[in-house]
N, C-alpha and C positions, 0 to 999 in steps of 0.2 A: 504493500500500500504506500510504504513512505517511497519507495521507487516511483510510483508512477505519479506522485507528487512532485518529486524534484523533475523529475521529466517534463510534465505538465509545463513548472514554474520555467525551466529552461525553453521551450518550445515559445511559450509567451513572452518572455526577453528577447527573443530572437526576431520576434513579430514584432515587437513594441520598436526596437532598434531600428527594424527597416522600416516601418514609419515615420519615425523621427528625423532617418536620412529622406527619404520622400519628403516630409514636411520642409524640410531645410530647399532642398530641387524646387519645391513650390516656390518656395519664397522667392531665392534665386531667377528663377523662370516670372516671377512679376516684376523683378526690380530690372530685369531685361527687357518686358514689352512695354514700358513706360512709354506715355505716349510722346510722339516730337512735336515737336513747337516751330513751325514753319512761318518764316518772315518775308514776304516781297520787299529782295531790295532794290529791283529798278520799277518798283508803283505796279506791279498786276494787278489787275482788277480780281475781285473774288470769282470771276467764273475763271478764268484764264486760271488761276492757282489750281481750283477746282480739277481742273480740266488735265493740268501738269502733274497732279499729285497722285490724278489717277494713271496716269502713265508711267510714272514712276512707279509707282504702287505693282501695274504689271510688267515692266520691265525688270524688278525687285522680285521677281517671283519667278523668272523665265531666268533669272542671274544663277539665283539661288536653291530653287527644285524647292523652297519653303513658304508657305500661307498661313499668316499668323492668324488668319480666320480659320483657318483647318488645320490646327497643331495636329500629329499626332497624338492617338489613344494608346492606352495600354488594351488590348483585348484581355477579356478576364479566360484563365485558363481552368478548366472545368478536369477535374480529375480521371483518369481513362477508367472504367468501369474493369473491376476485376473479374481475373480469369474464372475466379471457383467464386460461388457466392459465399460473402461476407455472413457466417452465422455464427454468432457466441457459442463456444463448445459448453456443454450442460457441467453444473455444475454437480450433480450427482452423478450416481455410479451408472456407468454403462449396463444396460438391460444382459442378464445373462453373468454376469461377472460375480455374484455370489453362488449360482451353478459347478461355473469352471473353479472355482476356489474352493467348492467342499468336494468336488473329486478330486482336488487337487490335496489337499487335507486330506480325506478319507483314503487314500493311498499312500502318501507318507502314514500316519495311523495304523494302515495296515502293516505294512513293511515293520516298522516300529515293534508292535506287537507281536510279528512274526520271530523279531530278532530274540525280542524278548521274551519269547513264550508265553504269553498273557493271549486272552481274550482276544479273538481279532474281531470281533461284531462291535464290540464296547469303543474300541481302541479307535475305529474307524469311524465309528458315529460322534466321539471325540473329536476325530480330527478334522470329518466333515463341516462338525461347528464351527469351529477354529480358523479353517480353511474357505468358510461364507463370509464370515468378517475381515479377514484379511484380504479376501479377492478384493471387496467392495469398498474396503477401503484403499487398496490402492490403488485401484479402479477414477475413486475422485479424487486423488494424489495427481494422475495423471490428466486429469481433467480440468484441475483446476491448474495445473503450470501451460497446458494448453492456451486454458482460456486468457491465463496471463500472456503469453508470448501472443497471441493474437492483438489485444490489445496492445501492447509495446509496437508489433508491427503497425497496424494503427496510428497512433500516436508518430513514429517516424517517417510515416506517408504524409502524414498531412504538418509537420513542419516540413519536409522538404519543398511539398508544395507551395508553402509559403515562401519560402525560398527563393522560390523560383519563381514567385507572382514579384516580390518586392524588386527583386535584382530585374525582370522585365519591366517594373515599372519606374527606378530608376533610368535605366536604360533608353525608354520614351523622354524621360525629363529632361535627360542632358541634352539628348537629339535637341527636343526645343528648346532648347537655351543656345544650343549652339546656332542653330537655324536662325532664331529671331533674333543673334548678335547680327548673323553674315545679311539676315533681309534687312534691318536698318541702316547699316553700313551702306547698304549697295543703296538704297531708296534715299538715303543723304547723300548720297554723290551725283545721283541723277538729278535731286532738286538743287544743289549747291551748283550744276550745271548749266542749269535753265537760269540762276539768278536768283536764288531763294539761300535765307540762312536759315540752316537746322538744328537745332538743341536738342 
């Protein structure tokens, strides 16, 4: 139990971190699409700006392969459906396993009493009790490290998936931040062209 606790707690640190990094990518990623500040410095009239700033705007986009109206997404990744179905192994004793444990008893019993020259009816109905609690008990011995290992695997499928969502979703962030450095660069240089200061 304390296992799958520290596991648990390490799984959600792991989450929490790539969040944190993603939060920081956000921020980054807005203090880069700040908007510019565009000044006619030979007197344009507002449509003429109009008219410039959308051509830069698509010449800015044709420079660069980026659209700071269409940033990339992170697409969410949905986990691949496993091969055998997911079913909690039971935690009681497998049907049959107090059977196979009093013949399994009641033959040790036998032998026992044989060695010993005792009773072998006695010895064997002895050891078939013996040998019904013992099956049955090991029986949910193994059934419950089962059900644990399943869950542990569990548990390590789905941090890795996070993993792998957070690191694809930085990966989208940086893309725009680098995009939207290289499209205002380029969309200030076309206006600073035409005769326009950009801030």
């Amino acid at each position: 139990m304390k296992s799958s606790i520290s596991y648990l707690f390490r799984t959600s640190s792991t989450i929490l971190a790539a969040l944190v990094l993603s939060g920081f990518a956000l921020c980054f990623a807005a203090a880069v699409n700040a908007e510019q500040y565009i000044f006619p410095e030979d007197g344009q009239s507002k449509e003429l700006q109009g008219l410039d700033e959308q051509s830069c705007h698509t010449w800015a986009i044709e420079e660069t392969g980026f659209d700071p109206e269409n940033q990339q997404v992170v697409q969410v990744q949905t986990p691949s459906a496993p091969t055998t179905p997911s079913q909690p192994a039971e935690q009681g004793s497998d049907r049959g396993s107090g059977m196979r444990g009093a013949m399994a008893g009641a033959a040790v019993g036998a032998i026992i009493a044989e060695v010993g020259d005792e009773d072998r009816s006695d010895a064997a109905a002895t050891g078939a009790a013996v040998g019904v609690f013992a099956g049955r008990r090991q029986s949910r011995r193994s059934n419950a490290q089962a059900a644990e290992q399943q869950v542990a695997a569990e548990q390590q499928a789905a941090q890795q998936q996070a993993q792998i969502q957070a690191a694809a979703e930085q990966e989208v962030q940086l893309a725009n931040v680098q995009g939207s450095e290289n499209y205002y660069k380029a969309s200030a240089a076309c206006l600073e062209a035409k005769g326009y200061s950009v801030k």
